[in-house]
C-alpha positions as CSV (number, residue, x, y, z in Angstrom):
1,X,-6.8,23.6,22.0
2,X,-3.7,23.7,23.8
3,X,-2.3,19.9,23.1
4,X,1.1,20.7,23.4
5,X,0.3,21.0,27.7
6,X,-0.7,17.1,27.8
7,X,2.6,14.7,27.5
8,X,3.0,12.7,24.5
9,X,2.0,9.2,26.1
10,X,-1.2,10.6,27.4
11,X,-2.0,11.7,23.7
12,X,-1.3,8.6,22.6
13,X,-3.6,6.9,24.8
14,X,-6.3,9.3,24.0
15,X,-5.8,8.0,19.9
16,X,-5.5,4.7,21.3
17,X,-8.7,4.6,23.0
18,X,-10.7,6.7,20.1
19,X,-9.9,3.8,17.9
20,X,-10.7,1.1,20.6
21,X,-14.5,3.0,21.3
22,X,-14.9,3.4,17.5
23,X,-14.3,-0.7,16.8
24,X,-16.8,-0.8,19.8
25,X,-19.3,1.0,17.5
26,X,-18.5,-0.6,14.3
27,X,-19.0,-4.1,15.8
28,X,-15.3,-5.1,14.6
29,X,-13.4,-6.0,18.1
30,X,-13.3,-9.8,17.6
31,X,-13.8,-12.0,21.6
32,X,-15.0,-14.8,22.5
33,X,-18.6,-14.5,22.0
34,X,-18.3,-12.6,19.1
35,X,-16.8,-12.9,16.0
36,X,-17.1,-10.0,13.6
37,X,-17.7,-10.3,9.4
38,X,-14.1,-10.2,7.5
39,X,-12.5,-9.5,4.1
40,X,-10.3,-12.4,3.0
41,X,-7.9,-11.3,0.3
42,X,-5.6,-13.3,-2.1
43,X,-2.4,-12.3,-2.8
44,X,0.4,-13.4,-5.3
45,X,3.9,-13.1,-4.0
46,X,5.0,-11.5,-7.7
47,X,1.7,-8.8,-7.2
48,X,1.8,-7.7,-4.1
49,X,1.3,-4.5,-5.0
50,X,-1.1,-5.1,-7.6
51,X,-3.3,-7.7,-6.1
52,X,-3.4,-6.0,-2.7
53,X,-4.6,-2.4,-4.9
54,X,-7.2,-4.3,-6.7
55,X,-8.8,-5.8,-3.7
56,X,-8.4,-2.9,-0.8
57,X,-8.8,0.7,-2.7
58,X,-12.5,0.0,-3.3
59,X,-13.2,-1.5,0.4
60,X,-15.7,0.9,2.4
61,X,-14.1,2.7,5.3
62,X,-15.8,-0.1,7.6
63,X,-14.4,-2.9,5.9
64,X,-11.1,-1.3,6.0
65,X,-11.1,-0.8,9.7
66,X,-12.3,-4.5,9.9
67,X,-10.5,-7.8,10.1
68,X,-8.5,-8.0,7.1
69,X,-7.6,-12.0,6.3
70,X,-4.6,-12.6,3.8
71,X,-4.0,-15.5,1.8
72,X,-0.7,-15.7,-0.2
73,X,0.4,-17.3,-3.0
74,X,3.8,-18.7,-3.7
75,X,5.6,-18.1,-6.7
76,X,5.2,-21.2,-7.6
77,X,1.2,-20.5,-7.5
78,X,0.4,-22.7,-4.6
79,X,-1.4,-21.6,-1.4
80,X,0.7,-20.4,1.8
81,X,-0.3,-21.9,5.7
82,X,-0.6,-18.8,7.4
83,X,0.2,-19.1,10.9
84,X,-2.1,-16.7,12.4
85,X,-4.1,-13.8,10.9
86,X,-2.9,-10.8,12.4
87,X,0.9,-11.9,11.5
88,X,0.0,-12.4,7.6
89,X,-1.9,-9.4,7.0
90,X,1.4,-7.2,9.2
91,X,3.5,-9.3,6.7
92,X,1.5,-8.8,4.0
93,X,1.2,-5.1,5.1
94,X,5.0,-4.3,6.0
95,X,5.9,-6.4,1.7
96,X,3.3,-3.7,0.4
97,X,4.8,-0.7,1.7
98,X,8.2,-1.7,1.3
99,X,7.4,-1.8,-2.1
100,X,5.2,1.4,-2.9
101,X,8.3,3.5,-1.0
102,X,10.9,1.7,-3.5
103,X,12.4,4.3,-6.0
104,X,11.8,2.2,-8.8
105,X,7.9,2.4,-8.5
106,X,8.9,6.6,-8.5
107,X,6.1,7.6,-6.3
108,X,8.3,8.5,-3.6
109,X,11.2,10.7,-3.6
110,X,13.7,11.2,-0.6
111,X,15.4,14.5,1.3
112,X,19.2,14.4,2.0
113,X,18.2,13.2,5.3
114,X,16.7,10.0,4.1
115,X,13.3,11.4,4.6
116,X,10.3,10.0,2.2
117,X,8.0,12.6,0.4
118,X,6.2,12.8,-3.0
119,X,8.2,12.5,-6.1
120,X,7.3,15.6,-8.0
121,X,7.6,13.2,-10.8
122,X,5.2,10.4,-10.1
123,X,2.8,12.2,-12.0
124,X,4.3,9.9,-14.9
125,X,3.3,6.8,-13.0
126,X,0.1,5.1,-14.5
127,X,-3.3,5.6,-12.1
128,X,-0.1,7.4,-9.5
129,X,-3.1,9.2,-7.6
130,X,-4.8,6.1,-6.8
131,X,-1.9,4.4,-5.9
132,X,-1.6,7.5,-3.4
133,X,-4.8,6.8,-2.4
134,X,-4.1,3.2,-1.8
135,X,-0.6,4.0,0.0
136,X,-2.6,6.5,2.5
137,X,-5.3,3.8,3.3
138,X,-1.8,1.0,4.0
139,X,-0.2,3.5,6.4
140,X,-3.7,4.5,7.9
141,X,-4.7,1.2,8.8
142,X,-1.2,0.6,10.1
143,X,-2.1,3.9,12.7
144,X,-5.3,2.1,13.5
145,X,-3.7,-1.3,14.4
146,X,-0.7,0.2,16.1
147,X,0.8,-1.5,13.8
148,X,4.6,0.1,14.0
149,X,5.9,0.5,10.2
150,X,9.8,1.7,9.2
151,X,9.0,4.4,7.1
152,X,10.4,7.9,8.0
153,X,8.6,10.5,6.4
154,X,9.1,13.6,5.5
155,X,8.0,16.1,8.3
156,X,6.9,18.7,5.7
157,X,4.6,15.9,3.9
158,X,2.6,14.7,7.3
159,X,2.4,18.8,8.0
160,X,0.5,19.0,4.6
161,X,-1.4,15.4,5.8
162,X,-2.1,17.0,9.0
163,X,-3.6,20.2,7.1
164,X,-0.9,22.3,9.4
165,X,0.7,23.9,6.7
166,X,-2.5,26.9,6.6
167,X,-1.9,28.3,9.7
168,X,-0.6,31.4,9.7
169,X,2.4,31.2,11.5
170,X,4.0,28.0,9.0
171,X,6.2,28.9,6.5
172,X,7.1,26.8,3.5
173,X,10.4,28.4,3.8
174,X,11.4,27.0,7.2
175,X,11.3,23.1,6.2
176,X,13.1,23.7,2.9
177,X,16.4,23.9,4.6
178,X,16.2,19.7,5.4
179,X,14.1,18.9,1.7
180,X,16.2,21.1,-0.5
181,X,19.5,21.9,1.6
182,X,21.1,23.3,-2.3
183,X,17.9,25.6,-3.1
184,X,17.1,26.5,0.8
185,X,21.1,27.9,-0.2
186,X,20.5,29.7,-3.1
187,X,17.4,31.3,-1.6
188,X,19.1,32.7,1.1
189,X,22.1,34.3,-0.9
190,X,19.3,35.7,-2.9
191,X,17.5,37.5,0.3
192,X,20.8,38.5,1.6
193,X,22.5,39.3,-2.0
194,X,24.1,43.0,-1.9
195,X,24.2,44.0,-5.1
196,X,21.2,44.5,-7.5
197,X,19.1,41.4,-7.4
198,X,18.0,42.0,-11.0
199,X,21.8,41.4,-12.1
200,X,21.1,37.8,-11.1
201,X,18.7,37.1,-14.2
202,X,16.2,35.7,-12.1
203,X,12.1,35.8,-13.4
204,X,9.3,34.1,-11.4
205,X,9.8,31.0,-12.9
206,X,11.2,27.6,-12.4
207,X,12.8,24.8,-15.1
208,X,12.5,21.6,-14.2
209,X,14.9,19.2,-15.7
210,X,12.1,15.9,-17.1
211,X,14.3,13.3,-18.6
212,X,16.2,15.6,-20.5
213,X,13.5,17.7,-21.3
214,X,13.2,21.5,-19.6
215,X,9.9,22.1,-18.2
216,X,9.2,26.0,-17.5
217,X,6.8,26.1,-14.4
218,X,5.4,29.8,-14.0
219,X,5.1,30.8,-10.2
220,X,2.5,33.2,-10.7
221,X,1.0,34.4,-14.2
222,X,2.9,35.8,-16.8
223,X,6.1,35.1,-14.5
224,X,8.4,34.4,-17.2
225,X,8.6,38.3,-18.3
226,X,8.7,39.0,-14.2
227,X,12.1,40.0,-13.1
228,X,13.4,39.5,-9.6
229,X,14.0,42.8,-8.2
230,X,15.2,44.1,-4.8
231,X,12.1,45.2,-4.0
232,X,9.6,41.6,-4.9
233,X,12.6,39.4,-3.8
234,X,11.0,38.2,-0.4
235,X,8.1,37.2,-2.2
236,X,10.0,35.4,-5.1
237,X,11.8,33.4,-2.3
238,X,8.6,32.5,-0.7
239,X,6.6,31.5,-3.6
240,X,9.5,29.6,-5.0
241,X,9.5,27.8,-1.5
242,X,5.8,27.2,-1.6
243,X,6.1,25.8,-5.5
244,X,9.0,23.2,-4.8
245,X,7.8,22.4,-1.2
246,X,3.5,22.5,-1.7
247,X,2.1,23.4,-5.5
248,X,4.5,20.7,-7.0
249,X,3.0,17.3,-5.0
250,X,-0.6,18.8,-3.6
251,X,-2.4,16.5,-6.3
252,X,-0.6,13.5,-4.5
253,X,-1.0,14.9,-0.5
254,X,-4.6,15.0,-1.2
255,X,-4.9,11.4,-2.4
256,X,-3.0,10.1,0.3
257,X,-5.0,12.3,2.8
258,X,-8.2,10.7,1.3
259,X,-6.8,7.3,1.4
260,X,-5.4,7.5,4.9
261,X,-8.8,9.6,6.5
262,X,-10.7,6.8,5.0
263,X,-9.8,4.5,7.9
264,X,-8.5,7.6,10.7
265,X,-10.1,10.6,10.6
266,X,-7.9,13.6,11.2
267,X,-9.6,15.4,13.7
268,X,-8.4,12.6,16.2
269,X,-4.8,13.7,15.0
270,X,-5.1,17.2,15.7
271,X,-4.0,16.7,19.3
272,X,-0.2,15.8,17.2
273,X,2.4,17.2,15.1
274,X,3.8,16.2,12.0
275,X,6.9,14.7,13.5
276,X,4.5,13.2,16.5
277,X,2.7,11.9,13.7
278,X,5.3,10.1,12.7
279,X,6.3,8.3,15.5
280,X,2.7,6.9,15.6
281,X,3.9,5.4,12.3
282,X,7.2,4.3,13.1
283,X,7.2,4.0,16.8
284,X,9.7,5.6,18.7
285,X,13.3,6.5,19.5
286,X,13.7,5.0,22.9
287,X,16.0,2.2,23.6
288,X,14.5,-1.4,23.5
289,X,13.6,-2.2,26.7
290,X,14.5,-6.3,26.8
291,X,12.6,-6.6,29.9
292,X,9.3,-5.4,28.6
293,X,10.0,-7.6,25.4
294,X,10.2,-10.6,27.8
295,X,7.5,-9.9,29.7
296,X,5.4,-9.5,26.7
297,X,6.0,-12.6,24.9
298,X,3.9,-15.5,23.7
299,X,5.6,-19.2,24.0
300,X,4.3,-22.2,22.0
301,X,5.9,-25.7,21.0
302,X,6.8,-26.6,24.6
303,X,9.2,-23.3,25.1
304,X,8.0,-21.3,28.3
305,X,10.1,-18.5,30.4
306,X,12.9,-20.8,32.2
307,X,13.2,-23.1,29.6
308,X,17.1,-23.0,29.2
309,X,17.2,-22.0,25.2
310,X,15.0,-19.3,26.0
311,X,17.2,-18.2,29.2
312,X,20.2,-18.4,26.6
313,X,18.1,-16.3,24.1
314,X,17.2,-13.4,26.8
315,X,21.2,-13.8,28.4
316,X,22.6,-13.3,24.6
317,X,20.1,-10.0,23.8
318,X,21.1,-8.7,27.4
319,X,24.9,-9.6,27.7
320,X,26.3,-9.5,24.1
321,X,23.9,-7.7,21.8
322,X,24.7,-3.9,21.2
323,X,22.0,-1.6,20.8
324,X,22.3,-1.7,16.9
325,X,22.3,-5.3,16.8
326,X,18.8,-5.4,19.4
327,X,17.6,-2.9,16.6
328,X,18.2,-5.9,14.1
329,X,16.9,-8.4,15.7
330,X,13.9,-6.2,16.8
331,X,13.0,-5.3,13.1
332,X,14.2,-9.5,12.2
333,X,11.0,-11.1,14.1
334,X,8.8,-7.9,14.2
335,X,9.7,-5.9,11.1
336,X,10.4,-2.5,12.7
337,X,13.7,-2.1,14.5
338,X,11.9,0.5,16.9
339,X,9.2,-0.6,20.0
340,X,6.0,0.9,20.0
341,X,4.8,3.7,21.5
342,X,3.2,2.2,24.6
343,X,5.7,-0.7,25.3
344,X,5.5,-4.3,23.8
345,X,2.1,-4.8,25.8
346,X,0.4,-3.0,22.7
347,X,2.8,-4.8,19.9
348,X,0.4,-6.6,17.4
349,X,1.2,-9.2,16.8
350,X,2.4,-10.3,20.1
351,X,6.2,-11.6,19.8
352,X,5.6,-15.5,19.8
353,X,8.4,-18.0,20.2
């Protein structure tokens, strides 16, 4: 009840090892002795998207959670060698999400901080709540690989995820400021306007601009013949907060909710915060420790530790790289230019050379 006493790491390893005792119950952690069922998936390199929704958003919850086998297909429609498993399902993983989160598929909108959220407009996407489905199942079964992914999203959104946002002491109000810097603005010379609110011409109503067309939104019934008053202001400013920040994308949280419970159940995130949430996601802000990198790597092809290319390769990262450029090459042979979590020890797949 009181998470906020136990430090951050120690959460982390108390996810970590929920998801390593529930693959102990579902039979899924693949050894020597034993090597659990699969779901191989094909995948054209021009459909990545597509192919991956077809063949994921009606897997059960176990399946998901399971061993998840990729095979691609070139553009020239000819099967890919995978090297390994686990690195063409994180590649195939990492290519899906970069695509759902690009602003021409219009699902995903982004703060003036760069921070991703629901477009209010996806609505005019075709099937756009099962794509939200399918997007919350991705980034969940990222979470439940430890699978780091680059996606910085909104705190507000993984508050409304998290199911934070109905306690009593949230306010809609508070995050609007870092979503809507220009209307968190107006709001406030509104609560602190001296005159006669009522002069400003303001009902209980929003227009929303829809490719040229105005859409009229009514915050509460009848709110178009409602003016704003000194007296109902306060409550004008909060409900406009909880329309544009809440009522406007709740359709779409609660897909991706569904999709991403599917494969981790919430309760064993309520020990987090929104923003803690997302550095489960994305891994964390530290700098990249080149030591634990090293000591954490896999070497094939006659390469080992002392060989001198490799020596070179460690000497170059240490010496001449700055910590921009180690971001770079971090997010070149991993994806993510931030470690995870726990170190490199718990990076999957291991960094092979």
């Amino acid at each position: 009840k009181l998470p906020h006493v136990i430090p951050h790491k120690e959460r982390v390893l108390m996810f970590r090892n929920e998801v390593h005792q529930d693959k102990i119950s579902l039979g899924i952690i693949e050894n020597e002795s034993v090597s659990p069922q699969s779901t191989l998936i094909t995948v054209h390199r021009s459909r990545l998207v597509e192919d991956g929704y077809r063949q994921l958003s009606n897997l059960s919850s176990q399946s998901m959670k399971g061993l998840i086998r990729v095979k691609f297909v070139n553009l020239q429609g000819l099967d890919e060698a995978g090297i390994d498993q686990d690195g063409v399902f994180k590649e195939f993983l990492e290519e899906t999400i970069k695509k759902v989160f690009d602003p021409g598929l219009n699902l995903f909108t982004s703060t003036s901080e760069e921070r991703l959220y629901p477009s209010p407009l996806s609505h005019m996407t075709d099937n756009y709540l099962d794509l939200f489905e399918f997007v919350g199942r991705m980034i969940g079964k990222a979470v439940y690989e430890g699978i780091v992914v680059d996606i910085p999203f909104a705190a507000f959104f993984l508050t409304q995820v998290l199911g934070h946002d109905h306690t009593n002491l949230y306010s809609y109000l508070d995050e609007m400021a870092s979503a809507d810097p220009e209307l968190y603005k107006n709001l406030t010379y509104i609560k602190h306007y001296e005159g006669d609110v009522e002069d400003l011409g303001l009902t209980f109503s929003f227009d929303q601009d829809v490719m040229g067309r105005i859409i009229s939104h009514e915050l509460i019934p009848g709110g178009r013949s409602i003016n704003v008053t000194n007296e109902n202001r306060i409550m004008y400013i909060h409900m406009m907060a909880h329309f544009k920040m809440h009522k406007q994308i709740q359709n779409q949280v609660a897909a991706f909710r569904r999709g991403f419970r599917a494969v981790v159940p919430l309760d064993w995130l309520n020990i987090f915060s929104g923003p803690q949430v997302q550095r489960l996601i994305a891994g964390d802000n530290t700098p990249i420790d080149l030591k634990d990198l090293r000591r954490n790597t896999s070497y094939y092809g006659g390469f080992h530790d002392s060989h001198k290319v490799i020596v070179w390769l460690w000497d170059i990262l240490e010496k001449d790289f700055n910590d921009k450029e180690k971001g770079a090459f971090l997010k070149f042979v991993t994806s993510c230019s931030k470690p995870p979590l726990l170190g490199f020890y718990n990076l999957e797949p291991p960094f092979s050379i």
